[in-house]
C-alpha positions as CSV (number, residue, x, y, z in Angstrom):
1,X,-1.2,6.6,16.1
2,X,-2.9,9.9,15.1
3,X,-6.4,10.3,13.8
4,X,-5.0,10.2,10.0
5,X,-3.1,7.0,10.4
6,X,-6.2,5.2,12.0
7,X,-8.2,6.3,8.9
8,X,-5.1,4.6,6.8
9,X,-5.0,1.7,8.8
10,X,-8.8,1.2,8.5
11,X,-8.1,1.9,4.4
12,X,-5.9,-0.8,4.6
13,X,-8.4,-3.8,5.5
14,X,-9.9,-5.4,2.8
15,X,-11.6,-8.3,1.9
16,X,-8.7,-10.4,1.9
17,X,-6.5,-11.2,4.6
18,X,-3.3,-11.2,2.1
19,X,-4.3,-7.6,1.1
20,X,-4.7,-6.6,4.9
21,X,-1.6,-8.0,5.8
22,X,0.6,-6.2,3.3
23,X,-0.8,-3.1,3.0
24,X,-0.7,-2.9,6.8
25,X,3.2,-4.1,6.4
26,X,3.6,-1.1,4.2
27,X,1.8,1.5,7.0
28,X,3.9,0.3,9.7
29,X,7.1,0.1,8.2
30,X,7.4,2.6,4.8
31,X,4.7,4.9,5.9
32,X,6.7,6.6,9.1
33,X,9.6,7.2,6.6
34,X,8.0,8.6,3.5
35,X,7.8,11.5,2.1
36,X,4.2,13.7,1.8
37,X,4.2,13.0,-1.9
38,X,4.6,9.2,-1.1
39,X,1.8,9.1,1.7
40,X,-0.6,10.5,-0.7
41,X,0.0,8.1,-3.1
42,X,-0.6,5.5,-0.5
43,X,-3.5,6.9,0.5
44,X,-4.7,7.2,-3.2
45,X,-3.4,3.6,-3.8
46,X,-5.9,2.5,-1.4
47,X,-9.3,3.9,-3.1
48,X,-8.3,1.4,-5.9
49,X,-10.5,-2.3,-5.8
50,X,-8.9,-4.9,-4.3
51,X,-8.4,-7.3,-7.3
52,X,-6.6,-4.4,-8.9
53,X,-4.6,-3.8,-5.5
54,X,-3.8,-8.2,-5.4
55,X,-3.4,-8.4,-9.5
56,X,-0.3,-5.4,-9.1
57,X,1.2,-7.2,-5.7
58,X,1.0,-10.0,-7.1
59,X,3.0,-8.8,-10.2
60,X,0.4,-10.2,-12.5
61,X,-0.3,-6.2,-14.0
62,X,1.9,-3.1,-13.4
63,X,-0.1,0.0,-12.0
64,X,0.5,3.4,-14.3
65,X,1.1,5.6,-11.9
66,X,5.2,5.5,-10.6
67,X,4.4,6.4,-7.3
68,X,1.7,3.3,-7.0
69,X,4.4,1.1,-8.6
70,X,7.7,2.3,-5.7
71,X,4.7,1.5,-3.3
72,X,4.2,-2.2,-4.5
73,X,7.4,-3.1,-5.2
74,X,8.3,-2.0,-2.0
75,X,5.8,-4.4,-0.6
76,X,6.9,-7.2,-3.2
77,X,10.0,-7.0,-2.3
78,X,9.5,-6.4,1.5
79,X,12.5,-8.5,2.7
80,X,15.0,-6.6,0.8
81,X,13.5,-3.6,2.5
């Protein structure tokens, strides 16, 4: 993995376990096949607090932006992916 994905993949653990988990799920799989708009989102997605980031994956509130919202329903819905 580059430099920029070991920055993302440090991004991605937070103080749960659940949060690590599928935000890391999301790097290894979605990440490789996204598009530069949809990595930044990613990487944007991860400066939010993680009981924001566990209240949208865990469809209890519905992030504004789109992008944020593909991103976690991609996650949601990871084994349809």
């Amino acid at each position: 993995m580059n430099v920029d994905g070991a920055r993302l993949r440090w991004r991605c653990r937070r103080g749960m376990r659940e949060l690590d988990q599928l935000l890391g799920w999301w790097l290894d799989v979605r990440y490789p096949l996204s598009g530069d708009v949809e990595k930044a989102a990613f990487s944007t997605l991860l400066d939010e607090p993680d009981p924001q980031l566990w209240d949208w994956l865990s469809d209890r509130a519905v992030p504004e932006n789109p992008m944020w919202q593909r991103i976690v329903d991609e996650i949601r819905h990871r084994d349809r992916v």
